[in-house]
Backbone bond lengths (Angstrom), bond angles and torsions (degrees), N, CA, C in turn:
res aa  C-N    CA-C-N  psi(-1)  N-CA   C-N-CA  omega(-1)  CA-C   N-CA-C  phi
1 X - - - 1.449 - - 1.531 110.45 -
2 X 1.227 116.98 -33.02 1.582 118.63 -160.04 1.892 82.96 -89.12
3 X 1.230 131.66 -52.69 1.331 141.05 -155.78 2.562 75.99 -54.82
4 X 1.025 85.34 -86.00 1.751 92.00 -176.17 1.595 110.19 -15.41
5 X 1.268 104.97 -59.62 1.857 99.68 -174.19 1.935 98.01 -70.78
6 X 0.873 111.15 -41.83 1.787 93.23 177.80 1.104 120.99 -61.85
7 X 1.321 119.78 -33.60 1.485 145.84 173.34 1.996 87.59 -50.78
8 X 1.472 102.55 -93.77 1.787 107.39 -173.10 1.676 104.67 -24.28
9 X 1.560 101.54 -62.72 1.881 105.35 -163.53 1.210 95.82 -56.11
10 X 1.076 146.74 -37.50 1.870 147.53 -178.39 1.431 99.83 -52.40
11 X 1.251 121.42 -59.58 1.520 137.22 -162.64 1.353 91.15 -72.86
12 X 1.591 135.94 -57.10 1.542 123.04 -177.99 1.026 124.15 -44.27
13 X 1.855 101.51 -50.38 1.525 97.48 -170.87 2.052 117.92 -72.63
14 X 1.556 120.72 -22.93 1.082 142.77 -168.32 1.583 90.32 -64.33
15 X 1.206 117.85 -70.58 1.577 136.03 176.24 1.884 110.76 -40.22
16 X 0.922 122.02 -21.76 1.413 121.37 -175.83 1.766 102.10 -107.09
17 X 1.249 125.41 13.16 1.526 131.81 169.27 1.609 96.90 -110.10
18 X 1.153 126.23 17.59 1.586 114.69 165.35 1.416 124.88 -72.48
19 X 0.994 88.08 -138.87 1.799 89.71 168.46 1.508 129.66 -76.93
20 X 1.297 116.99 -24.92 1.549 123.42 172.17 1.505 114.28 -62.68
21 X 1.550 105.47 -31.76 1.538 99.70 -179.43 1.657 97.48 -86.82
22 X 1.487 158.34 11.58 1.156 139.22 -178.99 1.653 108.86 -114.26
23 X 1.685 118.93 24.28 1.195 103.03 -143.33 2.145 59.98 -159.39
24 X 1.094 151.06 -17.44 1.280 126.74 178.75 2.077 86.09 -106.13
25 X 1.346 124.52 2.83 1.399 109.37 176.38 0.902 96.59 -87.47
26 X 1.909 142.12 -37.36 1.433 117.78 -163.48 1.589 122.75 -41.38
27 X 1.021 94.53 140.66 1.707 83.03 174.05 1.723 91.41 -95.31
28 X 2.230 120.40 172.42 1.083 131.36 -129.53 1.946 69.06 -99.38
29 X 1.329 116.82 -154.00 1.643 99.69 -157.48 1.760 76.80 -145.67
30 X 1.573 129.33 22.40 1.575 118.85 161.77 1.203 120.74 57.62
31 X 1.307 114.16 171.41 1.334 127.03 -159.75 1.792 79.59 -116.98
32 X 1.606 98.69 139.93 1.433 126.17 -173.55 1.587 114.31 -74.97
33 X 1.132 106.50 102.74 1.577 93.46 163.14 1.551 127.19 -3.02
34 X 0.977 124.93 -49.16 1.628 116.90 -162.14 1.726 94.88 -85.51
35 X 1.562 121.82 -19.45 0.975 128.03 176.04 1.538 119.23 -87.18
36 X 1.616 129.64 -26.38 1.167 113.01 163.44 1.477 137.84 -48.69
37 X 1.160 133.74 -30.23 1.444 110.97 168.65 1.467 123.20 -83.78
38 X 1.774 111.10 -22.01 1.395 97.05 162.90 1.487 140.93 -62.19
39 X 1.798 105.87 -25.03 1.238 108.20 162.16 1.421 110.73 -73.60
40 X 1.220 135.50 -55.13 1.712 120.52 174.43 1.756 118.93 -31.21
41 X 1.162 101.54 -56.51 1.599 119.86 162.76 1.514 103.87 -22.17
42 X 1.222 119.37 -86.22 1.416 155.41 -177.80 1.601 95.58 -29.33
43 X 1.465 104.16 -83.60 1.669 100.85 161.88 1.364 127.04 -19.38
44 X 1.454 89.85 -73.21 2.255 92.33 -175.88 1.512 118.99 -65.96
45 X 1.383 111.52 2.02 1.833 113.15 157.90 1.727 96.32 -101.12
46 X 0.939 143.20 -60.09 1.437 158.41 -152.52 2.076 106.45 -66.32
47 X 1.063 76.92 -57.01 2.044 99.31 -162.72 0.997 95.13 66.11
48 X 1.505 147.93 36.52 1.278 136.01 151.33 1.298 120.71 -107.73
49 X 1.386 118.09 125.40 1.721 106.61 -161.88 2.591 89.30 -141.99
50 X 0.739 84.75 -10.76 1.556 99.39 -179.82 1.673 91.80 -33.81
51 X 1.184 115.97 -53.96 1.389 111.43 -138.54 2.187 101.06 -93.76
52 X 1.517 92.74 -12.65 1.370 92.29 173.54 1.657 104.39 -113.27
53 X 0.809 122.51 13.62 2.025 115.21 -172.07 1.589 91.62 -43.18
54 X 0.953 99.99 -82.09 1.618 117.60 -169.16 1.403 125.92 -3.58
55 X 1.623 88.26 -68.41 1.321 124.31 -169.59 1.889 99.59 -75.21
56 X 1.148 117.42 -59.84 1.318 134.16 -164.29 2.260 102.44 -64.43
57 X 1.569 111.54 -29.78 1.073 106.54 175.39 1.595 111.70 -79.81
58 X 1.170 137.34 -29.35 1.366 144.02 -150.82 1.193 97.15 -91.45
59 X 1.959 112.09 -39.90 1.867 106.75 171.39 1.285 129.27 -62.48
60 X 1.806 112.66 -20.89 1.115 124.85 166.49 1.310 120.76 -62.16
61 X 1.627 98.29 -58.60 1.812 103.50 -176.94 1.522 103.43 -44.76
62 X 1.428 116.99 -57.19 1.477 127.59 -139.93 1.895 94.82 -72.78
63 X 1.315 128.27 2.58 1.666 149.34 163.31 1.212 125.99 -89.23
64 X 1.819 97.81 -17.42 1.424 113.98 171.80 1.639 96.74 69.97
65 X 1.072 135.38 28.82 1.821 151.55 135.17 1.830 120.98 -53.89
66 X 1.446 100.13 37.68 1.614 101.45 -151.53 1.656 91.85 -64.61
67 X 1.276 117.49 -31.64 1.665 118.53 -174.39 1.782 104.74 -35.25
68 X 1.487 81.14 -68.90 1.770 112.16 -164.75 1.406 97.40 -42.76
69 X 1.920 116.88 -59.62 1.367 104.46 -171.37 1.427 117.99 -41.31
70 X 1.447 112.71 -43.91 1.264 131.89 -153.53 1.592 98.37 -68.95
71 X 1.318 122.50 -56.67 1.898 130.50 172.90 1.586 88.82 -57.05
72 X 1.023 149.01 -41.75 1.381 128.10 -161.87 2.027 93.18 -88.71
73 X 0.929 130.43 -25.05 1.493 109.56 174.98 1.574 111.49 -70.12
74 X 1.374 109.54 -31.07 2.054 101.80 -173.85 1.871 88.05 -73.70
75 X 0.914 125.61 52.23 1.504 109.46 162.25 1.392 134.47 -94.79
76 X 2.148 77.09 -27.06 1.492 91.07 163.90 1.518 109.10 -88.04
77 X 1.432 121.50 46.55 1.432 104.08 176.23 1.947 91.08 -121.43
78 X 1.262 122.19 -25.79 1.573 133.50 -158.88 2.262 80.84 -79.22
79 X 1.539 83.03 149.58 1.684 82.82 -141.43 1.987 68.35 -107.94
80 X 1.322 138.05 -17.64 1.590 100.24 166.29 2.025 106.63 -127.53
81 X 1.384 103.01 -176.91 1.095 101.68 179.14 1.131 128.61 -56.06
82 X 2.038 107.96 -29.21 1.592 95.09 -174.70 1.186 123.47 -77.28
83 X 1.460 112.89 -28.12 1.191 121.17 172.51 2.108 124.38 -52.93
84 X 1.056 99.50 -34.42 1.424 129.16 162.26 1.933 100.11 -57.83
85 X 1.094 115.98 -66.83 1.876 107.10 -172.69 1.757 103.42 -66.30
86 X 1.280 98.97 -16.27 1.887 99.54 -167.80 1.590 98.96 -81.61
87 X 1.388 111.70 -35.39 1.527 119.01 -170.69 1.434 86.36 -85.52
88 X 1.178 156.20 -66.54 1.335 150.30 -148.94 1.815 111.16 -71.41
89 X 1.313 112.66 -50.52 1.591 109.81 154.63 1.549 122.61 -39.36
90 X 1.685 115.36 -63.42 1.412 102.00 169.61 1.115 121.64 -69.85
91 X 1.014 164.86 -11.42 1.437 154.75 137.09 1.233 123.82 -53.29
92 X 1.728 109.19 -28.67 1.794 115.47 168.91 1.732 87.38 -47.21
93 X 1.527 106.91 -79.48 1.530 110.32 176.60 1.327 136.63 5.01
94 X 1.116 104.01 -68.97 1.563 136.06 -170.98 1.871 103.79 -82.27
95 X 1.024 121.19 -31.39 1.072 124.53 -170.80 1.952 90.09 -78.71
96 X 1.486 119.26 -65.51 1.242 137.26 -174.01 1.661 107.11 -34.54
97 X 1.791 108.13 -44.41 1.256 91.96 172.01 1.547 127.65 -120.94
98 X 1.261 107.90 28.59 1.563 108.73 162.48 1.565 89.00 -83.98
99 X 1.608 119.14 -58.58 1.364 104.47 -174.12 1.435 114.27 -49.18
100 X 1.327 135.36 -45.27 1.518 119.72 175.89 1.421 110.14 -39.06
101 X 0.865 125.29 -47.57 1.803 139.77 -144.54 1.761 91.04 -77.66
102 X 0.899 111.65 -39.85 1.425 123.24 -153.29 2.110 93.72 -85.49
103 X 1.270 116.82 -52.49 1.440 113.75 169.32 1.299 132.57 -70.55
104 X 1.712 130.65 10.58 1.091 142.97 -147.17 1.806 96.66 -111.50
């Protein structure tokens, strides 16, 4: 009896490394380089950035912009919107010309 339930829990856990587990690791596939400063842009008229964090930090990282990602996560710490378009403009900035620097 005991051999059977180790036997099943073996088989449960074996069974949950299929395909369901290779398909919740992808990570999401970011916002494109040529597209990061227009979404920053977008932000510093908008102050709404909620709906791209995600996406908008990973395009940074994946530019090797790890700073920027990092100033664009305390955004949720700036307690109103304007402060949010003021922080998202200077970093549009900053983003605009490390990326220059970087295609030259």
């Amino acid at each position: 009896m005991l051999r059977m339930m180790i036997l099943v829990g073996c088989l449960g856990l074996v069974s949950g490394c299929g395909i369901w587990g290779n398909e919740a690791s992808k990570p999401p596939p970011g916002i494109a380089k040529a597209e990061l400063v227009a979404t920053l842009d977008k932000i510093a008229e908008t102050g709404k950035y909620q709906d791209v964090l995600q996406q908008l930090t990973i395009g940074l990282e994946r530019e090797g912009l790890m700073q920027e990602a990092a100033n664009l996560q305390q955004f949720s710490t700036l307690e109103s919107e304007e402060r949010v378009k003021r922080s998202a403009k200077k970093l549009s900035s900053e983003v605009k010309k490390k990326l220059a620097k970087t295609t030259q």
